[in-house]
NUDOPA-950248 format. One line per 8 residues: number of its first residue (from 1); their letters; for each residue x, y, z of C-alpha. Coordinates in Angstrom, 2 decimals. Layout:
N
NUM = a = X/Y/Z; ...;
***
This chain:
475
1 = xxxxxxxx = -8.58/-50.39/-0.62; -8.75/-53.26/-2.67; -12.41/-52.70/-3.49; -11.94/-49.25/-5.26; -8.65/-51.49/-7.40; -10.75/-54.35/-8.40; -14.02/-52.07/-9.13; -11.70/-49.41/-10.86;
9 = xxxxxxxx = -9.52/-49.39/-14.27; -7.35/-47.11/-15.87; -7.24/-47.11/-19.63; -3.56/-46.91/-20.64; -4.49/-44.09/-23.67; -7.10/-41.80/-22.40; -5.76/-42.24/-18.23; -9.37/-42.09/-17.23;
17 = xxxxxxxx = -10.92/-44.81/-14.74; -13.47/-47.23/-16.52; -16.29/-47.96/-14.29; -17.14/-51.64/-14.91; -20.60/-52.99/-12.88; -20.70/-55.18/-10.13; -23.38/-57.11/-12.02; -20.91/-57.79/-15.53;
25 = xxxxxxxx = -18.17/-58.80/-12.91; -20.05/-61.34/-10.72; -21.75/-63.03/-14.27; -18.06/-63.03/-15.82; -17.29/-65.07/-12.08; -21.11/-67.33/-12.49; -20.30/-70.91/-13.11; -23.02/-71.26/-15.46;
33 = xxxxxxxx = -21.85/-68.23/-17.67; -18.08/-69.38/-17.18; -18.62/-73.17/-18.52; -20.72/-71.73/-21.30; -17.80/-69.78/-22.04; -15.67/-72.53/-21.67; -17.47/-74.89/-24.28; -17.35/-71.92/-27.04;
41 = xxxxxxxx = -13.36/-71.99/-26.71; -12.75/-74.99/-28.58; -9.50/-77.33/-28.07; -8.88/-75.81/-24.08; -12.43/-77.28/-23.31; -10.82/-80.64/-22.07; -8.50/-78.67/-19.72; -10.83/-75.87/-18.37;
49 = xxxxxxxx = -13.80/-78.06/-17.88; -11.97/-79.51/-15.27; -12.16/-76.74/-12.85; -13.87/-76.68/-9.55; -15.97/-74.61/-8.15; -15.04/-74.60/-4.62; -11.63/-72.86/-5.86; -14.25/-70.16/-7.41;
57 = xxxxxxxx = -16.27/-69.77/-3.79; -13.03/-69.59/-1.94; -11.60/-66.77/-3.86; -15.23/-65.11/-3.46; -15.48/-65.45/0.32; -11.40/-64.17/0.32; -12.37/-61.18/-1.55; -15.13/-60.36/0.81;
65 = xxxxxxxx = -13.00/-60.86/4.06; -10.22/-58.25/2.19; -12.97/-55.78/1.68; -14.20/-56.63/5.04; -10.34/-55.75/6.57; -9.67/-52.96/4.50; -12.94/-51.03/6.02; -11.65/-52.07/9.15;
73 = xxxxxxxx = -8.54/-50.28/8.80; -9.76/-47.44/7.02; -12.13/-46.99/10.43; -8.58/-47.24/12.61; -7.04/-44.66/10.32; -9.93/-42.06/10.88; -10.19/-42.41/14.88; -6.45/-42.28/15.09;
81 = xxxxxxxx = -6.08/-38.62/12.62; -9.31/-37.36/14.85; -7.05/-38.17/17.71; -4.35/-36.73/16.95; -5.60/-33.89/15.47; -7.42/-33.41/19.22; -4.18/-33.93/20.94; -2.70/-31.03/18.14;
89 = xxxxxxxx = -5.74/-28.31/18.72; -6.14/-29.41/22.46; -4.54/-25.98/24.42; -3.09/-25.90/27.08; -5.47/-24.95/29.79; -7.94/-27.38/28.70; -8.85/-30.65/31.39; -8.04/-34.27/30.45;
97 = xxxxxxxx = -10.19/-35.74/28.22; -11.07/-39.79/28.83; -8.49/-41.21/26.30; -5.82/-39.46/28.53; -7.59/-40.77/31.58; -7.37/-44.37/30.00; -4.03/-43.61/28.97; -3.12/-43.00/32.61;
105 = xxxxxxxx = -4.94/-46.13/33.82; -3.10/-47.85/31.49; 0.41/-46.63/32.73; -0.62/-47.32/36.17; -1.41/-50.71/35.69; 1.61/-51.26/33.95; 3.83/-49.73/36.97; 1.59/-51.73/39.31;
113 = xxxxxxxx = 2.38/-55.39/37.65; 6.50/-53.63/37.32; 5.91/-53.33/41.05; 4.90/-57.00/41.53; 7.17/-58.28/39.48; 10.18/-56.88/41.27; 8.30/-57.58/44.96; 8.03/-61.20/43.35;
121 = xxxxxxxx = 12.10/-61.21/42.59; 13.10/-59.13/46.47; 11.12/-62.37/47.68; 13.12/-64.75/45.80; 16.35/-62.95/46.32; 15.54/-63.12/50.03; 14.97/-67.23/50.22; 18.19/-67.13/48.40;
129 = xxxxxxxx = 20.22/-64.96/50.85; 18.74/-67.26/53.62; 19.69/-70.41/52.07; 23.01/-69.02/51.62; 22.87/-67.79/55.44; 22.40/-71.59/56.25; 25.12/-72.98/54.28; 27.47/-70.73/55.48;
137 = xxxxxxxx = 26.69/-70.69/59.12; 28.27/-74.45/59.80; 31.38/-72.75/57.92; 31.41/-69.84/60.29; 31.11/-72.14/63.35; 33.93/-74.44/62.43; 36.24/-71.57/61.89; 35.43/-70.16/65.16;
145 = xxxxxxxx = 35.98/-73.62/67.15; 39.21/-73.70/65.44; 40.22/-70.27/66.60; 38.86/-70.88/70.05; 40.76/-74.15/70.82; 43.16/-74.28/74.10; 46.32/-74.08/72.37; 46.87/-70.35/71.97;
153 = xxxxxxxx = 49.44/-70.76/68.82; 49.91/-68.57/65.71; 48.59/-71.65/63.66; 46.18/-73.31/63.70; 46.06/-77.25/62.20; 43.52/-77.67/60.09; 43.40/-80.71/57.66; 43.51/-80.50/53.69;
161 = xxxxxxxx = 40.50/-82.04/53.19; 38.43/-79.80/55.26; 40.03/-77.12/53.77; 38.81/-77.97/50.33; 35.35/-79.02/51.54; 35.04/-75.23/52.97; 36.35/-73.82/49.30; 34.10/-76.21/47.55;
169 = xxxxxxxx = 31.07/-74.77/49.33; 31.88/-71.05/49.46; 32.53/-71.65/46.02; 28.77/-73.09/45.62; 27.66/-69.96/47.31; 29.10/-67.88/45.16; 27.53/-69.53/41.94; 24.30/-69.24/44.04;
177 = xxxxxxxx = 24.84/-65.53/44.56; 25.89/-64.45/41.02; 23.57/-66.79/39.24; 19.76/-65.75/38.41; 16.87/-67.39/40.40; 15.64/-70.32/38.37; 12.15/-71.60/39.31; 11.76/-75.35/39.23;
185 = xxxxxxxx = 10.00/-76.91/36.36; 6.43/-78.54/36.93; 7.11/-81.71/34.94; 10.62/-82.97/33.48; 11.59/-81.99/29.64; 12.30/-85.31/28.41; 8.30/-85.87/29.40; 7.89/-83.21/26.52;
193 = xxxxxxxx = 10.13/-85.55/24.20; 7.36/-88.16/22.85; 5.86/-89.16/19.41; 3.30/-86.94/19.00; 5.07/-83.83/19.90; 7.41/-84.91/17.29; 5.08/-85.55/14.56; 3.37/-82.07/15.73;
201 = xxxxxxxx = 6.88/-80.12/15.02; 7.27/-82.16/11.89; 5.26/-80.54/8.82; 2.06/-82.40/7.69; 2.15/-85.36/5.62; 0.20/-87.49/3.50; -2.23/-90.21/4.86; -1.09/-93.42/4.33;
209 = xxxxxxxx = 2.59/-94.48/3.59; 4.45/-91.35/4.17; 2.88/-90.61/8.01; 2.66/-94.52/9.12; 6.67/-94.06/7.90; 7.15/-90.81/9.42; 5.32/-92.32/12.50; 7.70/-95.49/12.99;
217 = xxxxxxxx = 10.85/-92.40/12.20; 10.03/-90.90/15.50; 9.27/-93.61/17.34; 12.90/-94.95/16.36; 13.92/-91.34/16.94; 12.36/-91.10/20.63; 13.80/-94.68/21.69; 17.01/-93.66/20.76;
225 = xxxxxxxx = 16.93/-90.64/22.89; 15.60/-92.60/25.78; 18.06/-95.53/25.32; 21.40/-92.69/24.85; 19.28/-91.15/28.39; 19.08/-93.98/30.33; 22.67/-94.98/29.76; 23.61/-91.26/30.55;
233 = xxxxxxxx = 22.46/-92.20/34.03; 23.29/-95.09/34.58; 26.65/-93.71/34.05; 26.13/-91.08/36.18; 25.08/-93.29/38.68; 28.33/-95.68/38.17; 30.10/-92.46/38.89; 28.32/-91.14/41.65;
241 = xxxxxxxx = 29.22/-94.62/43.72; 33.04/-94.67/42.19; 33.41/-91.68/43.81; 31.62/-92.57/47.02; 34.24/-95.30/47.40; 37.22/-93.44/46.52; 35.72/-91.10/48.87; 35.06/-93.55/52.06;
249 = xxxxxxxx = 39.16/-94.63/51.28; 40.54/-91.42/51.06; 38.71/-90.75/54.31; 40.40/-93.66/55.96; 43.42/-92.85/54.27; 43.30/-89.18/56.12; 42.71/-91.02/59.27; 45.07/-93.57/58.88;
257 = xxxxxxxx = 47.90/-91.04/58.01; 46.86/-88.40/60.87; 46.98/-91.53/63.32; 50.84/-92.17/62.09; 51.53/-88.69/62.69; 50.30/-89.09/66.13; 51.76/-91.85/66.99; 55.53/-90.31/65.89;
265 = xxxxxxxx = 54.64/-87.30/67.60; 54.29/-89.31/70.82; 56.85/-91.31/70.31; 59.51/-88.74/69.60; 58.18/-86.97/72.73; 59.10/-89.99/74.63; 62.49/-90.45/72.83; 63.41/-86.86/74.30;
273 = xxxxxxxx = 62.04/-87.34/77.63; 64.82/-90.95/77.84; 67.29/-88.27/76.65; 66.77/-85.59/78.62; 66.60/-88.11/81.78; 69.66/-90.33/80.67; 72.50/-87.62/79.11; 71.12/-84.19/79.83;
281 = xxxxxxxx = 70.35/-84.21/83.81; 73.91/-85.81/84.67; 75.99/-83.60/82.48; 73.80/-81.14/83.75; 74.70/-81.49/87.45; 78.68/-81.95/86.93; 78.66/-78.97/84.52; 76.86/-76.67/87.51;
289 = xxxxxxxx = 79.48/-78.52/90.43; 82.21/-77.74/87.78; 81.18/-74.12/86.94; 81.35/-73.46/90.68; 84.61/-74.86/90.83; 85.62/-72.14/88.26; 83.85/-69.65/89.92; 85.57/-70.48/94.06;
297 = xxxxxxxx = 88.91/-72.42/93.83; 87.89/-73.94/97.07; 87.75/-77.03/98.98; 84.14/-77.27/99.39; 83.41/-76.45/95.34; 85.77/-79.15/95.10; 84.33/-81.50/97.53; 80.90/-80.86/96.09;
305 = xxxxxxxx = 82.35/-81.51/91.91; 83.85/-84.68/93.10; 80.98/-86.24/94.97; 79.02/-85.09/91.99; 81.06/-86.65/89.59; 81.03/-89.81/91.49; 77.38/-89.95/92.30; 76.68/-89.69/88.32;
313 = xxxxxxxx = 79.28/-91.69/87.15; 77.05/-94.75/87.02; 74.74/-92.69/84.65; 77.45/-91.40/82.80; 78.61/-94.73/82.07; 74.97/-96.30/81.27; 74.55/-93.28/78.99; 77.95/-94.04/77.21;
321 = xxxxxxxx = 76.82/-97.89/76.79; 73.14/-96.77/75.51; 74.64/-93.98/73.19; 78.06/-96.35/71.85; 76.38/-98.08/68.40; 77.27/-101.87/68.27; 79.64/-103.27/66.08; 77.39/-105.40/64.36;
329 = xxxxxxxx = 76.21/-102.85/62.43; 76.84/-103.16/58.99; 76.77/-99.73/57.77; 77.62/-96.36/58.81; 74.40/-94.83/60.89; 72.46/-98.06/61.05; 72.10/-97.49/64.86; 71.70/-93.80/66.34;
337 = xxxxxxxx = 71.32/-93.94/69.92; 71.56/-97.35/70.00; 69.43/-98.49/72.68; 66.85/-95.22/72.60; 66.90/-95.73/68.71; 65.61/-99.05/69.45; 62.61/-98.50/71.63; 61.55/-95.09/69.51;
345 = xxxxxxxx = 61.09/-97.35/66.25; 59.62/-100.03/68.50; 56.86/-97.66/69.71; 56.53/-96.06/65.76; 56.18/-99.69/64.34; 53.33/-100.50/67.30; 51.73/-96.99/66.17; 51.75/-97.92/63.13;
353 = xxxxxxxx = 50.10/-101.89/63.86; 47.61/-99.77/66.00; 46.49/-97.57/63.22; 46.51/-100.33/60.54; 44.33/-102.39/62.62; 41.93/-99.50/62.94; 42.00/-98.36/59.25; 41.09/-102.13/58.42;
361 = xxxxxxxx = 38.33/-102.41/61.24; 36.87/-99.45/59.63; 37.16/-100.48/56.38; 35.65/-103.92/57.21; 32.72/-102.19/58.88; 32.09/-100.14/55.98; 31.98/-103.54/53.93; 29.55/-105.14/56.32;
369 = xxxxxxxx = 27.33/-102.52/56.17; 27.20/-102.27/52.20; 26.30/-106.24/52.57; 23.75/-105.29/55.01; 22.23/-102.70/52.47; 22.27/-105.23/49.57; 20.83/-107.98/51.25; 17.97/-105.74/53.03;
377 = xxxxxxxx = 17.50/-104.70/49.53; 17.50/-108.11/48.32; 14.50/-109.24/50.64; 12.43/-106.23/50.33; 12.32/-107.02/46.47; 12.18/-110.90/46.83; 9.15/-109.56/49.74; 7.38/-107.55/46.49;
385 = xxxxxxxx = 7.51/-110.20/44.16; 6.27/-112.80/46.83; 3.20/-110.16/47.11; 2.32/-110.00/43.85; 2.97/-114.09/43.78; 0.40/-114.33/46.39; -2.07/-111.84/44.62; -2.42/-114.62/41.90;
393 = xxxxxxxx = -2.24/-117.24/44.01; -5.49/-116.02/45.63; -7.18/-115.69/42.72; -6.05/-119.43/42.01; -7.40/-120.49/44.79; -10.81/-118.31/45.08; -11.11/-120.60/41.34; -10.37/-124.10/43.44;
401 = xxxxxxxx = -12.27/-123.00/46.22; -15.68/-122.81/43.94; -14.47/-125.64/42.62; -14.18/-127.95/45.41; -17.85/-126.42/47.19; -19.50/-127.91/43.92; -18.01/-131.22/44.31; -19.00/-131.38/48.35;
409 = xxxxxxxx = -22.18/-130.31/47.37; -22.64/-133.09/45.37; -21.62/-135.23/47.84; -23.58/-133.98/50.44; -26.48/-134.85/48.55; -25.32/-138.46/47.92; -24.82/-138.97/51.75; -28.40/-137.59/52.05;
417 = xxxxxxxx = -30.33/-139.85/49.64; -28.32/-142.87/50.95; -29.55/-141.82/54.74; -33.17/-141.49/53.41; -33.06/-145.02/51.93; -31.10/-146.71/55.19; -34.20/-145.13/57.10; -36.64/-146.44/55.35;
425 = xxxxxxxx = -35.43/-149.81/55.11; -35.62/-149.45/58.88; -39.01/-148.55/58.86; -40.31/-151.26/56.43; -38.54/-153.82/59.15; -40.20/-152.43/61.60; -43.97/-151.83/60.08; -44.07/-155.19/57.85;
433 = xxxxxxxx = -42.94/-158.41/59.90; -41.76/-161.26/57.03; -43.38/-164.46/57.14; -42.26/-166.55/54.23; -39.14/-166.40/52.29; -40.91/-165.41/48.78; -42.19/-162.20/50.69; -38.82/-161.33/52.03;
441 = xxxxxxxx = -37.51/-161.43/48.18; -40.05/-159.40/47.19; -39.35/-156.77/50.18; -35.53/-156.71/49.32; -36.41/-156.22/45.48; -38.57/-153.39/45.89; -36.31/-150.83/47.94; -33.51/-151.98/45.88;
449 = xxxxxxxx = -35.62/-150.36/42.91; -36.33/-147.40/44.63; -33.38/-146.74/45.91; -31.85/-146.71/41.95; -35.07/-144.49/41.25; -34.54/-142.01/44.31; -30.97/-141.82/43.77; -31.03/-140.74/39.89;
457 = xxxxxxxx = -33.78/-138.49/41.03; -31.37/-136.65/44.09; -28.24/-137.09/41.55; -30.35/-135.07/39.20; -31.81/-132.46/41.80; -28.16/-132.05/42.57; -27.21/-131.27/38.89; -29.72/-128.82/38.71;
465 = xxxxxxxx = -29.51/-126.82/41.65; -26.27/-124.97/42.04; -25.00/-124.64/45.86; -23.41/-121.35/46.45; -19.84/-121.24/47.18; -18.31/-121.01/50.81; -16.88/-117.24/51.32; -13.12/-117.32/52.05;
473 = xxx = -13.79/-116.47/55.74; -16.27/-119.51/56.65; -13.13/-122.22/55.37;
***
């Protein structure tokens, strides 16, 4: 395409193409011809001069890769009319030819890797459903416990926090259920974040300056990313054990409260029981004697109301003296039930002491153990940093160690040379008796001499030769 422009031009009076040759074209393009044409110019020599000739070679080789691509495409053109213009003359009684059959291959492979891409999500779908299965199972059981306990009431008692703790994970469940499968990533993002990923994004610079500046930009940029990351969790890490506490108090603030509740319970339950056994079963019997009485005007109904009423009267009157208030009561209603009052909020306020003492017990516990978990933390890191203390301090020592076998080397040797000369002053005592004293002056003199010779001989052996050191094992 952009051969037949470049080879072919259209005169704008006659409308006929001008052949021009390839020949004229590539010598008007020829450095040589182009810089002679350049010096006959005149004044734009100092400008044109100038010009490279790579920029000449490039446009060449870009030319021939355009001619290159437009044959290309002219090929793709032809076999896709020929095609089509089979597929148009084709009847149609005719077989399949092979670009059908390809075309078919192709369409089944597609459907096949369709097929294991929605086998790949049923599989994923399915671990979800399971995991979902197991998270709501312990949900399910708890339920049924409830419903199953002894006490066959309408309702049942179950606590607020539980409650919550079942909506909060049905209500995981259901994000699980109505949110799309995400795979887990290889490696984390902010591993992605670094310099030269940066400087990659960024468009290319200059050498020099501009990238060394550009360099030291993102490496601000990255630390301050890390830096705003790091305090992100550390915050949420802050968080995390704020709201364990809160957590571990509202806990014993459940059981705490539940324990009061108890303890009234009980002690009410007791209250009515001293009632019941004090007012209620006295009044109880006259009121049955006395409805007889109604009933049979008779000697024996009254007989019976009378002993009645005198075998309770006792009662009746320790009732009257439990249920009168004192009169040292200050206001109105300060003492219901005066005596019973007394020992119902004497039982609540022991209830109460009882469940303080466990609330604190547990609380106190729960402290101890968070010491525990600090200090065992505390000695496994003072444990590491004695390790690596004691890494170096072997290596100090291996130093020492070579050290000190060189110097008892060289003392080895002096013990040696001074045995050697002990001996043989034993010997020349023994092999040359002294007769005068001159002789014995002489004797002493000459050992004395060779002992200074021998032992700047050893001392020098022992300079030169280099014991090897003691492994660690043989100390």
């Amino acid at each position: 395409m952009s051969s037949a422009h470049s080879n072919v031009l259209e005169s704008p009076q006659a409308g006929k193409p001008l052949h021009r040759s390839s020949g004229s074209y590539h010598k008007s393009f020829h450095p040589i011809n182009q810089e002679n044409s350049l010096l006959s110019e005149g004044p734009l020599n100092k400008f044109t001069s100038h010009t490279p000739m790579k920029k000449i070679a490039g446009n060449q080789q870009k030319v021939e890769k355009l001619q290159e691509e437009n044959d290309k495409l002219k090929q793709e053109i032809e076999e896709v009319r020929n095609q089509y213009k089979q597929l148009v003359e084709e009847s149609k009684n005719e077989c399949f030819d092979e670009r059908r059959v390809k075309l078919l291959k192709a369409q089944v492979i597609q459907l096949e890797r369709q097929v294991m891409l929605l086998t790949e999500g049923l599989n994923s779908r399915a671990s979800l459903l399971l995991e979902v299965d197991n998270t709501l199972q312990p949900i399910v059981d708890r339920l049924r416990c409830l419903v199953a306990s002894e006490k066959q009431s309408p309702d049942v008692p179950v606590s607020r926090a539980e409650l919550i703790r079942m909506i909060e994970i049905c209500q995981v469940v259901q994000d699980k259920l109505h949110r799309n499968h995400q795979a887990e990533l290889d490696s984390a993002v902010n591993q992605e974040f670094t310099v030269d990923n940066v400087l990659a994004v960024m468009p290319a610079l200059p050498k020099g300056a501009p990238q060394q500046r550009a360099k030291r930009a993102a490496e601000a940029l990255v630390k301050a990313a890390n830096y705003s990351r790091l305090m992100a969790m550390q915050q949420i890490h802050a968080l995390e054990a704020e709201l364990d506490f809160h957590r571990s108090i509202y806990s014993l603030q459940i059981q705490y409260i539940e324990a009061v509740f108890q303890g009234i319970k009980k002690a009410y339950h007791n209250f009515q029981e001293n009632v019941a056994s004090v007012v209620c079963s006295p009044l109880k019997e006259i009121l049955t004697s006395y409805t007889d009485l109604k009933k049979e005007a008779s000697e024996t109904c009254l007989k019976n109301f009378l002993t009645n009423f005198k075998s309770n009267v006792e009662e009746l009157q320790d009732a009257v003296d439990i249920l009168t208030p004192s009169t040292r009561q200050q206001h109105e209603g300060d003492e219901a039930l005066s005596k019973l009052g007394k020992e119902f909020f004497l039982s609540l306020e022991h209830s109460l002491k009882t469940c303080g003492e466990q609330r604190d017990k547990a609380a106190w516990e729960i402290e101890n153990l968070k010491n525990e978990l600090e200090q065992s933390l505390e000695s496994m890191n003072n444990l590491k940093k004695g390790c690596k203390e004691r890494g170096s301090l072997s290596k100090n020592y291996s130093i020492k160690l070579l050290a000190g076998a060189n110097k008892e080397g060289h003392s080895l040797c002096e013990e040696k040379s001074q045995a050697h000369t002990s001996d043989f002053d034993q010997m020349q005592k023994n092999f040359y008796p002294l007769t005068s004293n001159k002789e014995k002056d002489i004797v002493k003199r000459a050992p004395v001499h060779k002992l200074q010779t021998s032992g700047k001989d050893n001392n020098q052996r022992s300079k030169s030769v280099k014991y090897p050191p003691k492994p660690l094992w043989q100390d």
